[in-house]
Backbone as CSV, one residue per row, in Angstrom:
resi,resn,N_x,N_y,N_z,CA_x,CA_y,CA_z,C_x,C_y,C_z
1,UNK,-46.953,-36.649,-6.977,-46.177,-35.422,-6.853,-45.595,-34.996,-8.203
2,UNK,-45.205,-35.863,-9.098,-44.636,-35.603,-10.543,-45.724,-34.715,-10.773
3,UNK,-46.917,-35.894,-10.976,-48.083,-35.559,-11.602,-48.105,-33.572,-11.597
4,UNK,-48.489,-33.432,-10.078,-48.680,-32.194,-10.043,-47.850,-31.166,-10.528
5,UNK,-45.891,-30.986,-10.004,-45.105,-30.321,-10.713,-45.839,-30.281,-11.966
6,UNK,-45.681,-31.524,-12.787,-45.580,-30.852,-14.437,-47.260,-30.743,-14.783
7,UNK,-48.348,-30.791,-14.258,-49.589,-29.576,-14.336,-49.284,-28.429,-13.938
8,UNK,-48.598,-27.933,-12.979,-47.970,-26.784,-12.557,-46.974,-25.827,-13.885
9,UNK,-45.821,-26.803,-13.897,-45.152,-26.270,-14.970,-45.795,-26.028,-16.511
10,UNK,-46.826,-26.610,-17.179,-47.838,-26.689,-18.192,-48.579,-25.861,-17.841
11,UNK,-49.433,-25.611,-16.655,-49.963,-24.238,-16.734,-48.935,-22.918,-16.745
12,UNK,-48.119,-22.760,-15.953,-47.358,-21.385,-16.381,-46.582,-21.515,-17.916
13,UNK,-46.225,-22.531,-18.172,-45.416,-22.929,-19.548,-46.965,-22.243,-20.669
14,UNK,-48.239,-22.510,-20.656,-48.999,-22.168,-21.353,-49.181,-20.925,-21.202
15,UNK,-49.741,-20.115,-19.806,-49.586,-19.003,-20.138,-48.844,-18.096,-20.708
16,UNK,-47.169,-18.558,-20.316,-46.208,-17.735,-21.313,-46.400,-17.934,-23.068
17,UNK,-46.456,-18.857,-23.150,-46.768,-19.595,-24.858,-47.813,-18.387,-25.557
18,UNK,-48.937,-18.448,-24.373,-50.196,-17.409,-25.032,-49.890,-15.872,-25.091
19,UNK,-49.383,-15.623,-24.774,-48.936,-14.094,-24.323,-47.581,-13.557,-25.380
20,UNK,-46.660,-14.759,-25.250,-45.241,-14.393,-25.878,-45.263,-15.058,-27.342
21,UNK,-45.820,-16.490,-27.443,-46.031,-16.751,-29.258,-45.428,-17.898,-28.631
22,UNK,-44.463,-18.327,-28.003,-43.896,-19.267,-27.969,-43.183,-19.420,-26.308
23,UNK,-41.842,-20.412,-26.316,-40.985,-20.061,-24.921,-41.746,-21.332,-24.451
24,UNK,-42.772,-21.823,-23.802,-43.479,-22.537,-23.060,-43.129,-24.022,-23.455
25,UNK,-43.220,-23.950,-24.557,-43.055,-25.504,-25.415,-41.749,-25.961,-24.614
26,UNK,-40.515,-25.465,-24.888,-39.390,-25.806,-24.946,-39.141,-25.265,-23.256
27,UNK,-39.706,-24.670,-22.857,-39.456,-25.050,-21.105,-40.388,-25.904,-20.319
28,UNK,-41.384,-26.303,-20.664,-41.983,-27.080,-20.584,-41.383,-28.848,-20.500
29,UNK,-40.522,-28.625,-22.007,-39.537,-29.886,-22.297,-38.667,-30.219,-21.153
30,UNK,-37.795,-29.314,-21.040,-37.050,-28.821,-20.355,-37.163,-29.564,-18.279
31,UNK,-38.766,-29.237,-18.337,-38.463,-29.206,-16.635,-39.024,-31.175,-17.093
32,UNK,-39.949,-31.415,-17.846,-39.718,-32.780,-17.971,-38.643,-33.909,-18.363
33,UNK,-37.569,-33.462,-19.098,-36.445,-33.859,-18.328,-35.810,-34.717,-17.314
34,UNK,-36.442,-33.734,-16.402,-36.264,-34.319,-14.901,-36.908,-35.243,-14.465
35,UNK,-37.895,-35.814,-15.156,-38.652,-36.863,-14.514,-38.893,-37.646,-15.400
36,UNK,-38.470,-38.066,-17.069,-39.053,-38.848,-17.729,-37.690,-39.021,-18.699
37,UNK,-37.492,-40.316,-19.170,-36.693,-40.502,-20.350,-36.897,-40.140,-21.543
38,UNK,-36.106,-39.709,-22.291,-36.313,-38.875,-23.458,-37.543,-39.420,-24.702
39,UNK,-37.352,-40.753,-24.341,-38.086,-41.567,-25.422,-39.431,-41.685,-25.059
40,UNK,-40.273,-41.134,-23.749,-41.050,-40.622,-23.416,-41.618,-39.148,-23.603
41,UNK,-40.594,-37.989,-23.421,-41.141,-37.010,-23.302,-41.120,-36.500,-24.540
42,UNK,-40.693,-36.800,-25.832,-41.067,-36.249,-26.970,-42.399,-36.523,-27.476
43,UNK,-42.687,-37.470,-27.280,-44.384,-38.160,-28.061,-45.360,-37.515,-26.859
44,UNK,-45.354,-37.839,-25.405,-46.103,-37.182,-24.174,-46.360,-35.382,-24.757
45,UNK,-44.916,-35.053,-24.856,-44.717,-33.428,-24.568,-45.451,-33.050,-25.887
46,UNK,-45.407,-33.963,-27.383,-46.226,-33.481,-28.632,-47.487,-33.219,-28.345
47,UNK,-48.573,-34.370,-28.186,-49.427,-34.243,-27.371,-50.248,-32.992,-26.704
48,UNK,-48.883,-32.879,-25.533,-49.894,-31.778,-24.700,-49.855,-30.652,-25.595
49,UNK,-48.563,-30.256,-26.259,-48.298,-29.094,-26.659,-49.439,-28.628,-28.253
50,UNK,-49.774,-30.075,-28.784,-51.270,-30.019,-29.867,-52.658,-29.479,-28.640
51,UNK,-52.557,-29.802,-27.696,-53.774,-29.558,-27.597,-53.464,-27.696,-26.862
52,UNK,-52.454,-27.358,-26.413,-52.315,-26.364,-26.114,-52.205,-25.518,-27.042
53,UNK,-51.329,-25.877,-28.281,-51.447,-24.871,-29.848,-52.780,-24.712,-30.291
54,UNK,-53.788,-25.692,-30.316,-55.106,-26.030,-30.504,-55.985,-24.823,-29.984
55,UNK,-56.210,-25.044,-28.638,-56.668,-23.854,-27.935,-56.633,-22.469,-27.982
56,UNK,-54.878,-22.375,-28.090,-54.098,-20.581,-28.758,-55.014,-20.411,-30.109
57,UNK,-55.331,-21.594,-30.927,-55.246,-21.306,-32.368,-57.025,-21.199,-32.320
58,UNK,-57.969,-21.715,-31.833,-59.462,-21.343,-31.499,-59.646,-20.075,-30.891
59,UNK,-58.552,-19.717,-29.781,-59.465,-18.440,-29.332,-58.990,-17.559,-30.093
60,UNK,-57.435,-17.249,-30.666,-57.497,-16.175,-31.710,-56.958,-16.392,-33.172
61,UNK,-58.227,-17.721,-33.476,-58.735,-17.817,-35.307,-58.924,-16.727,-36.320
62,UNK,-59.205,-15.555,-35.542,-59.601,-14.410,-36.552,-57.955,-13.681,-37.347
63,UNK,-57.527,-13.992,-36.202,-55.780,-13.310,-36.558,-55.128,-14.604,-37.331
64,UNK,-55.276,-15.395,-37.749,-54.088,-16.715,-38.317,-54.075,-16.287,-39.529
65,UNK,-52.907,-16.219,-40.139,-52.428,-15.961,-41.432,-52.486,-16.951,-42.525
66,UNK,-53.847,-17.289,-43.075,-53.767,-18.810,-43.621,-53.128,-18.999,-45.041
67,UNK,-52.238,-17.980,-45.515,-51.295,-18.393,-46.861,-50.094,-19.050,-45.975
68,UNK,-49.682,-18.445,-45.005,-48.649,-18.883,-44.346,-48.932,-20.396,-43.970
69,UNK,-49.988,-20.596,-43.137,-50.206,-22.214,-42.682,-50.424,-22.736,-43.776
70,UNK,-50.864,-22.769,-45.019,-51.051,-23.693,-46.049,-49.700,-24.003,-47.007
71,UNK,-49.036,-23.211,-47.516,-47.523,-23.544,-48.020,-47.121,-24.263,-47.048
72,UNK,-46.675,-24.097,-45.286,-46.431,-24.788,-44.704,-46.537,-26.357,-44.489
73,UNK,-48.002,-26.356,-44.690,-48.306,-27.434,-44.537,-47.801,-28.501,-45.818
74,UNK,-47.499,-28.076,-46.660,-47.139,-29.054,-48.206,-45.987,-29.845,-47.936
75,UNK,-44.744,-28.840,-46.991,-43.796,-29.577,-46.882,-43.762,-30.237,-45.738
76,UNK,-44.512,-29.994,-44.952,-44.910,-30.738,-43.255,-44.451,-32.412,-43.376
77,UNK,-45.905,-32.980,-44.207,-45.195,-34.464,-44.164,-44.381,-35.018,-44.197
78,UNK,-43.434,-34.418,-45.502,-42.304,-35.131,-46.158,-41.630,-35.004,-45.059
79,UNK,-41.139,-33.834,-44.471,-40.059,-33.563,-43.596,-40.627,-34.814,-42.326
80,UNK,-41.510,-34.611,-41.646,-42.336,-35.856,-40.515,-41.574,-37.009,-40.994
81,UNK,-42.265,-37.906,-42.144,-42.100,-38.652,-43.043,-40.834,-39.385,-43.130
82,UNK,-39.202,-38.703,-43.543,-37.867,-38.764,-43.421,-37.728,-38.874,-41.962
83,UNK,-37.866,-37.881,-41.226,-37.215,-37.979,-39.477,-37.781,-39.035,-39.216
84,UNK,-38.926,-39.596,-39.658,-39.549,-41.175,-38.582,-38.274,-42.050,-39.145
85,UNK,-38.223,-41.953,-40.623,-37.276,-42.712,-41.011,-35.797,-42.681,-40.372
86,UNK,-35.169,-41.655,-39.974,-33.816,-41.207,-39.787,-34.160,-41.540,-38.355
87,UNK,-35.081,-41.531,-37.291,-35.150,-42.098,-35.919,-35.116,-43.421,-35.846
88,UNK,-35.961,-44.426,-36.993,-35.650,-45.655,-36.578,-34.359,-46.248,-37.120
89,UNK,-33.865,-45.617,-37.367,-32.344,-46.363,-38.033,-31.268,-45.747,-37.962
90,UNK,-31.565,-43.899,-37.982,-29.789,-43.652,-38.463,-30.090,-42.259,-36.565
91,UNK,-30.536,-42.437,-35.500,-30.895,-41.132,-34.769,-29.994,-40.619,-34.169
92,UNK,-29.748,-39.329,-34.426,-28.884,-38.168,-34.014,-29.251,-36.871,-33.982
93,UNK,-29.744,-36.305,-33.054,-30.085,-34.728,-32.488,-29.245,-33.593,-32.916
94,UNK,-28.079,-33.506,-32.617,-27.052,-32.753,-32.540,-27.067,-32.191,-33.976
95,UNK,-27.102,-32.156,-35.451,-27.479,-31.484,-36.456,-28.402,-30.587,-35.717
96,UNK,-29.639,-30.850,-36.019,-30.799,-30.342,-36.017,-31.302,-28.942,-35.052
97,UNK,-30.387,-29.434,-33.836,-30.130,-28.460,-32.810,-29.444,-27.018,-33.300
98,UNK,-28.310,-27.581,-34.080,-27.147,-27.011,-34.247,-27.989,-25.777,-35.496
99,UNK,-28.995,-26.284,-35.985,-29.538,-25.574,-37.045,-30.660,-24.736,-36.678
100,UNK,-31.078,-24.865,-35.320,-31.613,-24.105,-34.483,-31.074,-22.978,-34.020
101,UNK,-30.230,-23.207,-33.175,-29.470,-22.546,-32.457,-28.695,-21.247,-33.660
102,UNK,-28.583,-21.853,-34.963,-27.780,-20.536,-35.575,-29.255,-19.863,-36.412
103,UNK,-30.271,-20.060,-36.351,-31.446,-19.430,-36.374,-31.552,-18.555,-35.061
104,UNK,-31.587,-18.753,-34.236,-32.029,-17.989,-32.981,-31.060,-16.783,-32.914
105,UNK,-29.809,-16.930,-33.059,-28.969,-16.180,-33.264,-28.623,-15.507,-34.219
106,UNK,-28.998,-15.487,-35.358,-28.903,-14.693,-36.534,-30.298,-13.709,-36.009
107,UNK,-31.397,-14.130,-35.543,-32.809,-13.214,-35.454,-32.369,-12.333,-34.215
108,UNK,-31.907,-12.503,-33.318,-31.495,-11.779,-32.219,-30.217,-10.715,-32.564
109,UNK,-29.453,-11.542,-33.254,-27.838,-10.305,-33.297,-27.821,-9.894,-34.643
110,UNK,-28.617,-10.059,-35.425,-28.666,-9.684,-37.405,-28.433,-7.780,-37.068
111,UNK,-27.091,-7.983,-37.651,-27.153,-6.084,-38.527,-28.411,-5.899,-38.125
112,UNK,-28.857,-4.349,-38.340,-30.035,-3.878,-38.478,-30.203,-3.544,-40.333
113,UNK,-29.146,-3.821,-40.351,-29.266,-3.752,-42.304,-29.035,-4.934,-43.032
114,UNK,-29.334,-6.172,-42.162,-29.827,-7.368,-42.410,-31.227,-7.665,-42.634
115,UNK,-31.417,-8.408,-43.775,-32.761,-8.625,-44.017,-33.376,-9.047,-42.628
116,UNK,-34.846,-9.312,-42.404,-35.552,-10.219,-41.737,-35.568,-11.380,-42.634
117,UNK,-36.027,-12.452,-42.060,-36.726,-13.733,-42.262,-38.162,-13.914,-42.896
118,UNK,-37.914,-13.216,-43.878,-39.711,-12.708,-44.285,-39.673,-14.088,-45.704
119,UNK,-40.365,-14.870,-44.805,-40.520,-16.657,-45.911,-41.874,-15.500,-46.987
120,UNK,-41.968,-16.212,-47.956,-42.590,-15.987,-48.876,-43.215,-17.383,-49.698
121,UNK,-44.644,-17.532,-49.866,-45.354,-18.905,-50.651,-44.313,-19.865,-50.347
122,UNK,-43.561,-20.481,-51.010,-43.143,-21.939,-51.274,-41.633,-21.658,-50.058
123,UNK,-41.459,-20.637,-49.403,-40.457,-20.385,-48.417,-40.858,-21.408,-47.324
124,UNK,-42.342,-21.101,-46.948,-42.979,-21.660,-46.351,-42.587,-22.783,-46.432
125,UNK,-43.133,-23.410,-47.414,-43.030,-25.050,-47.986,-41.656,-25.567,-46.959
126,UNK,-40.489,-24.975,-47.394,-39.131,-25.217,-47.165,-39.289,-25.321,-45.502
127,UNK,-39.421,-24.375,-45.004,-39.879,-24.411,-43.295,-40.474,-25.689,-42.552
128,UNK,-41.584,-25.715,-43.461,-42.960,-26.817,-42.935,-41.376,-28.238,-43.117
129,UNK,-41.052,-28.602,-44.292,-39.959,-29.655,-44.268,-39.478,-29.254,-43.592
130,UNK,-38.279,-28.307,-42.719,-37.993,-28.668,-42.048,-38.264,-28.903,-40.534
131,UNK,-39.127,-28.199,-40.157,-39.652,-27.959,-39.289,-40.774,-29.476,-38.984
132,UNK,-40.451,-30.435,-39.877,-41.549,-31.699,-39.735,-40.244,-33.069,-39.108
133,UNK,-38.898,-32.056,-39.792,-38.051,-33.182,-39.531,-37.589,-32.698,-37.882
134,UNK,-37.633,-31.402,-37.307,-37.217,-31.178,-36.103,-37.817,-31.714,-35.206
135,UNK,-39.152,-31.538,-35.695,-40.354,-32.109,-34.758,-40.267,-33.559,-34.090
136,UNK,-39.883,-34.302,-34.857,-39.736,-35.638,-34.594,-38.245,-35.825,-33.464
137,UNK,-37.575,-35.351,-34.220,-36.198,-35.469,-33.978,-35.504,-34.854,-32.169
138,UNK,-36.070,-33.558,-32.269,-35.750,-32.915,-31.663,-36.549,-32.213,-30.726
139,UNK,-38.168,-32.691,-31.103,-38.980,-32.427,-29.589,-39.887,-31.125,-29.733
140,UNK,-39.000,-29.811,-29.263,-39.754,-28.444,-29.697,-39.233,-28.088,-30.865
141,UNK,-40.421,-27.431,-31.502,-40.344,-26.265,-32.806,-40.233,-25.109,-32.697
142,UNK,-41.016,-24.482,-31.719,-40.722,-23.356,-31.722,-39.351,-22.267,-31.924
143,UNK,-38.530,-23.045,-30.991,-37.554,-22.533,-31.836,-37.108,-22.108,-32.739
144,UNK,-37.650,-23.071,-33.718,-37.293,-23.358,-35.278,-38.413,-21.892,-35.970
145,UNK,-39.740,-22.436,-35.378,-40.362,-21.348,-36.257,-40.523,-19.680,-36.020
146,UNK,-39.865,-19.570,-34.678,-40.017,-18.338,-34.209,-39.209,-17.427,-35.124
147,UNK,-37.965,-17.601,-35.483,-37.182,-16.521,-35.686,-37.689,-15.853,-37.442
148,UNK,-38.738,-16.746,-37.588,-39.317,-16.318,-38.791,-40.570,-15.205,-38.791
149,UNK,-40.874,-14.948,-37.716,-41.637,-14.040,-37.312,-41.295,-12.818,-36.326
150,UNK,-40.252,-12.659,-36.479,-39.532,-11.299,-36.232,-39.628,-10.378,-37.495
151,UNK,-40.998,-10.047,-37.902,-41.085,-9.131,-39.131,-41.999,-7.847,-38.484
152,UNK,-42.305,-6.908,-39.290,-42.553,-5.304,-38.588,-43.703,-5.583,-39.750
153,UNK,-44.386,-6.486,-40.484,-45.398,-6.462,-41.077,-46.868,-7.495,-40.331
154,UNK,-46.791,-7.838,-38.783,-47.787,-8.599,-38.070,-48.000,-7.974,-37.018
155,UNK,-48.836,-8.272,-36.454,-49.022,-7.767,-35.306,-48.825,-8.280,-34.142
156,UNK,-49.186,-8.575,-32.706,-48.876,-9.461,-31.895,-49.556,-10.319,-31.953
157,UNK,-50.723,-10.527,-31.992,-52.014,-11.437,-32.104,-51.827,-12.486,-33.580
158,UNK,-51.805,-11.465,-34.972,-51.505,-12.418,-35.631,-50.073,-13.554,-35.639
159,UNK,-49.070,-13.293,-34.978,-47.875,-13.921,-34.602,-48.280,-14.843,-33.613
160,UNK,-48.921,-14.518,-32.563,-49.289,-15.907,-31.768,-50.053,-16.793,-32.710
161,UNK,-50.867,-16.655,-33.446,-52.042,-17.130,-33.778,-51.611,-17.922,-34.771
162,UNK,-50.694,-17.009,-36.042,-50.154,-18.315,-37.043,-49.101,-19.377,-36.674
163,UNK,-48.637,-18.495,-35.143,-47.183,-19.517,-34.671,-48.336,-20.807,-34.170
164,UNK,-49.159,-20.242,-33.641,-49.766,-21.625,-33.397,-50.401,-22.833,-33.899
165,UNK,-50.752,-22.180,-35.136,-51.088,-23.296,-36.414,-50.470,-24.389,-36.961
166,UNK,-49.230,-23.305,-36.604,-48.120,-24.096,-37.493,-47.954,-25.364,-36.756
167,UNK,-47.371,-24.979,-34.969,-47.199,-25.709,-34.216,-47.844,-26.859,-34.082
168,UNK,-49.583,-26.646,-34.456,-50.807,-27.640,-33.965,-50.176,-28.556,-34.948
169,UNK,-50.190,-28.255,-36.180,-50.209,-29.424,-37.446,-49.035,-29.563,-36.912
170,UNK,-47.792,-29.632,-36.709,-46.622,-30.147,-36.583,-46.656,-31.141,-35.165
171,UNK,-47.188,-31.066,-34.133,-47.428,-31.797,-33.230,-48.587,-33.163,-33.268
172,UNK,-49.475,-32.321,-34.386,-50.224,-33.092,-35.034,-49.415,-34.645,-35.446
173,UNK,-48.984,-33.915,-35.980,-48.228,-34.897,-37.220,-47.661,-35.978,-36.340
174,UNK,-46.744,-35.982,-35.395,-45.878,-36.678,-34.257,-46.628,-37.617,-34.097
175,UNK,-48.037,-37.640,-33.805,-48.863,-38.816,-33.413,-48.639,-40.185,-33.884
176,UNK,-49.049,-40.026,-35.287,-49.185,-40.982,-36.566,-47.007,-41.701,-36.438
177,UNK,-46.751,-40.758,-36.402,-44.879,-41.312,-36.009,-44.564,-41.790,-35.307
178,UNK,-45.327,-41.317,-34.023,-45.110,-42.378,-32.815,-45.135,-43.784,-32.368
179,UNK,-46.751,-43.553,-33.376,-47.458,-44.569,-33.351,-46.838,-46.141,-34.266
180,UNK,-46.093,-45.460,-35.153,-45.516,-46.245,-36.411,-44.559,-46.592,-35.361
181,UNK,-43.592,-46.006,-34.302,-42.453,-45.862,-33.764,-42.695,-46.933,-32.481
182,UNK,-44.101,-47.572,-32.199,-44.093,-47.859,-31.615,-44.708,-47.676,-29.540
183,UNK,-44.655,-46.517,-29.922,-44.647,-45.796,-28.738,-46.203,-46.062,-28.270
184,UNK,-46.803,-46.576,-26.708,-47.647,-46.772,-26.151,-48.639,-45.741,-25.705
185,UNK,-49.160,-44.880,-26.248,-49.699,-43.475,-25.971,-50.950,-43.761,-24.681
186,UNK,-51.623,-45.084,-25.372,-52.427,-45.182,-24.180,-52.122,-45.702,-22.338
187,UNK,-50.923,-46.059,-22.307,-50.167,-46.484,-20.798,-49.999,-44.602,-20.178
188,UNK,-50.255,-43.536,-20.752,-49.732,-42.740,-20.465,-50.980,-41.762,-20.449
189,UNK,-52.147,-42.490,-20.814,-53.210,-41.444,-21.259,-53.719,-40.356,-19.851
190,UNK,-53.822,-40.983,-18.589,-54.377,-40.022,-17.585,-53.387,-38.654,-17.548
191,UNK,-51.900,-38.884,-17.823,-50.854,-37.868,-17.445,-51.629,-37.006,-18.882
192,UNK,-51.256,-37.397,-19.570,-51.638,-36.703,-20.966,-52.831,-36.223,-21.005
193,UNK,-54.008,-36.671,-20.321,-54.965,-35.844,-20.156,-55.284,-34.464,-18.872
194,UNK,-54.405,-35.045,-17.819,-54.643,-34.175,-16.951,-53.576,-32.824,-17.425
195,UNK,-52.368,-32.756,-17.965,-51.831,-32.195,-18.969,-52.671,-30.931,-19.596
196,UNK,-53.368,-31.672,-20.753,-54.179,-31.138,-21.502,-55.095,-30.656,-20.777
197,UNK,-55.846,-30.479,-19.937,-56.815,-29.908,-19.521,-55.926,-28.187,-19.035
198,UNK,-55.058,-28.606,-18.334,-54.452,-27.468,-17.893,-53.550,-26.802,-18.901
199,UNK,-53.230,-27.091,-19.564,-52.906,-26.033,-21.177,-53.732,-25.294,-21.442
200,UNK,-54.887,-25.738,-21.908,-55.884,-25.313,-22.118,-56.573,-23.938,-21.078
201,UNK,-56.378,-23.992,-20.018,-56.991,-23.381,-18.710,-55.452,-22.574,-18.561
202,UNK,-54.555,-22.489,-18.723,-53.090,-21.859,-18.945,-53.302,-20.822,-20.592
203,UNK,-53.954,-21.478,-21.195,-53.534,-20.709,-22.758,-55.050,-19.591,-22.193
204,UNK,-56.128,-19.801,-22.501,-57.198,-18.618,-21.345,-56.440,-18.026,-20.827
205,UNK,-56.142,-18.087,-19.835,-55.446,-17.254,-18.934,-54.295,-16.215,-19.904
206,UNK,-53.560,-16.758,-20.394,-52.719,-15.847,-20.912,-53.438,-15.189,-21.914
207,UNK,-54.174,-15.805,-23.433,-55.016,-15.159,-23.793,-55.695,-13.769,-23.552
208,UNK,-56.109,-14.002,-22.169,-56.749,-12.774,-21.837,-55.730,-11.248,-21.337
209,UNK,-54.679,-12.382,-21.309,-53.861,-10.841,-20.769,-52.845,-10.611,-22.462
210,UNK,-52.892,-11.322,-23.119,-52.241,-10.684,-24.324,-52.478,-9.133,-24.818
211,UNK,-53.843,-9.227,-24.992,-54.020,-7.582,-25.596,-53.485,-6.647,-24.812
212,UNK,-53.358,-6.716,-23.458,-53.226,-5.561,-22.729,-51.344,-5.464,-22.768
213,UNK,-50.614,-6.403,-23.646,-49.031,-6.262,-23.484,-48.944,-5.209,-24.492
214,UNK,-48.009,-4.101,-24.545,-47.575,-3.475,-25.611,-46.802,-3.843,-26.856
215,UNK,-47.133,-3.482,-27.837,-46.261,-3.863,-29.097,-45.071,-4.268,-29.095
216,UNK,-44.500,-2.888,-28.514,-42.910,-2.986,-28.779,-42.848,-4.089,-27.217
217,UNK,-43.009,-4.218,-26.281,-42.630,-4.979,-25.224,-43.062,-6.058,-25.834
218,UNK,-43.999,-7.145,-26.538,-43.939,-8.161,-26.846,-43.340,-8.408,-27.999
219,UNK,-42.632,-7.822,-28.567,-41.316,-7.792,-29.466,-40.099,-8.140,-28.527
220,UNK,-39.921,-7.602,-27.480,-38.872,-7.537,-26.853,-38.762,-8.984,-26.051
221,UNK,-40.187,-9.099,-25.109,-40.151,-9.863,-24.593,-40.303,-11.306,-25.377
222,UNK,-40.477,-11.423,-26.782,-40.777,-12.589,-28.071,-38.770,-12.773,-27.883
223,UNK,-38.067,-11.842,-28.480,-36.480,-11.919,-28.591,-35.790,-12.758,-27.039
224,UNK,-36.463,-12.010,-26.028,-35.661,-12.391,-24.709,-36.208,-13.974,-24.747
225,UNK,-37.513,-14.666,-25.029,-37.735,-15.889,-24.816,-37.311,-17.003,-25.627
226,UNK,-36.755,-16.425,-26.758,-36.191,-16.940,-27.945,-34.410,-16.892,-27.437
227,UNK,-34.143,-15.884,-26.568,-32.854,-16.061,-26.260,-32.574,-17.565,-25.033
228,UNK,-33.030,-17.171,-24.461,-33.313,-18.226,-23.147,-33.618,-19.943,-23.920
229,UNK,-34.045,-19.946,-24.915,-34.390,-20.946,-25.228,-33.405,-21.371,-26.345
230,UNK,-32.658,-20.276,-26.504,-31.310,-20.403,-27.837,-30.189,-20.969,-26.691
231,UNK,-30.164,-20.795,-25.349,-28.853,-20.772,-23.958,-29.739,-22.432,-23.672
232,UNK,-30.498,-22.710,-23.635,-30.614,-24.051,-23.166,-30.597,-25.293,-24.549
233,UNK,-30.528,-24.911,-25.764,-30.762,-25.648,-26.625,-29.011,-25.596,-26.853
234,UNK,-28.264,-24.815,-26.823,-26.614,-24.807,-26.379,-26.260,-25.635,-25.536
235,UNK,-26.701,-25.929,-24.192,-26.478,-26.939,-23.345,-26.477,-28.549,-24.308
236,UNK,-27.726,-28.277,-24.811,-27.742,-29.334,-25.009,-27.069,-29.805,-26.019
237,UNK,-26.631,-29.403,-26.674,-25.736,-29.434,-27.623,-24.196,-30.303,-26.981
238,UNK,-23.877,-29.599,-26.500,-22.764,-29.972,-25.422,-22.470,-30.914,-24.066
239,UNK,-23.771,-31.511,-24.320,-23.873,-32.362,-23.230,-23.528,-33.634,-23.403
């Protein structure tokens, strides 16, 4: 019965992911929670969520912004790299969150005569670090990388497409940490595969209905999923 809920929740969690850029990851987290200890569902939830970024990032390859994923990627490790370190010895969430959460909120309530978040070459770099140390630490990214793509220079397609790159290599990365960390990936492999199959068959599905959303509504609806996910990453904060 687990089993099924969270194929259930992974397929609608993917379709939203494909359609909106993000949102899925971190509710996804969210309803697992309920059924798994934390020290489980970060390495499990990396996992599904690589092979679901994976999929977003094959069917729309033509749109990925690859200056953006490559600066990214420079600072990826290091940041990975430190958080494995800072998990086995010094671990504490509550930063990292906290540095989320005033991202989400600066992209949602910024003046309108506030810059955007428009990273530039080695901006990137800075992101990928941190965004390698959240990863570990703190489970979903998206969060982290969304509010950087609230710019009026992409389109909808290319915004899913590089958010998903980013995501793949960053979930990527978790593996090799886990693995150092200890963590048993293969006691867990059928969940993790039956998982993955349905991401995959969830990211299709949404896929196909992306083009037909309007511009400005997947702007809107990108902000509202970024809000929802700024109100539960607050909880947790406080818990």
């Amino acid at each position: 019965m687990v089993s099924l809920i969270l194929a259930f929740a992974t397929f609608i969690t993917s379709i939203i992911s494909a359609i909106i850029g993000m949102g899925g990851g971190i509710l996804l987290l969210s309803v697992m929670t309920f059924f798994m200890p934390m020290s489980m569902i970060i390495p499990i939830h990396g996992l599904v969520q690589l092979i679901s970024n994976s999929s977003r990032l094959i069917i729309l390859r033509k749109n990925i912004k690859l200056q953006f994923t490559a600066y990214f990627l420079i600072g990826l490790p290091f940041g990975v790299a430190l958080a494995t370190y800072i998990l086995k010895n010094y671990f504490t969430d509550k930063h990292a969150l906290i540095v989320v959460i005033s991202l989400i909120i600066y992209s949602i309530f910024k003046p309108k005569k506030m810059p955007h978040l428009k990273l530039e070459r080695f901006g990137w770099t800075g992101l990928g670090f941190c965004v390698g140390i959240l990863a570990i630490i703190a489970g979903a990214v998206g969060p982290m990388i969304a509010p950087f793509f609230i710019r009026d220079d992409l389109k909808k397609e290319e915004i899913v497409a590089t958010k998903a790159s980013l995501q793949m290599f960053a979930h990527f990365m978790k593996i090799p940490a886990f693995f150092y960390l200890d963590f048993d990936y293969q006691a867990h492999l059928d969940l993790i595969i039956l998982l993955g199959v349905i991401a995959i068959i969830g990211t299709k599905v949404g896929t196909l209905i992306l083009p037909k959303v309007d511009n400005q509504l997947f702007r809107k609806l990108f902000k509202f999923v970024l809000g929802l996910s700024g109100v539960k990453i607050i909880f947790e904060i406080f818990e």
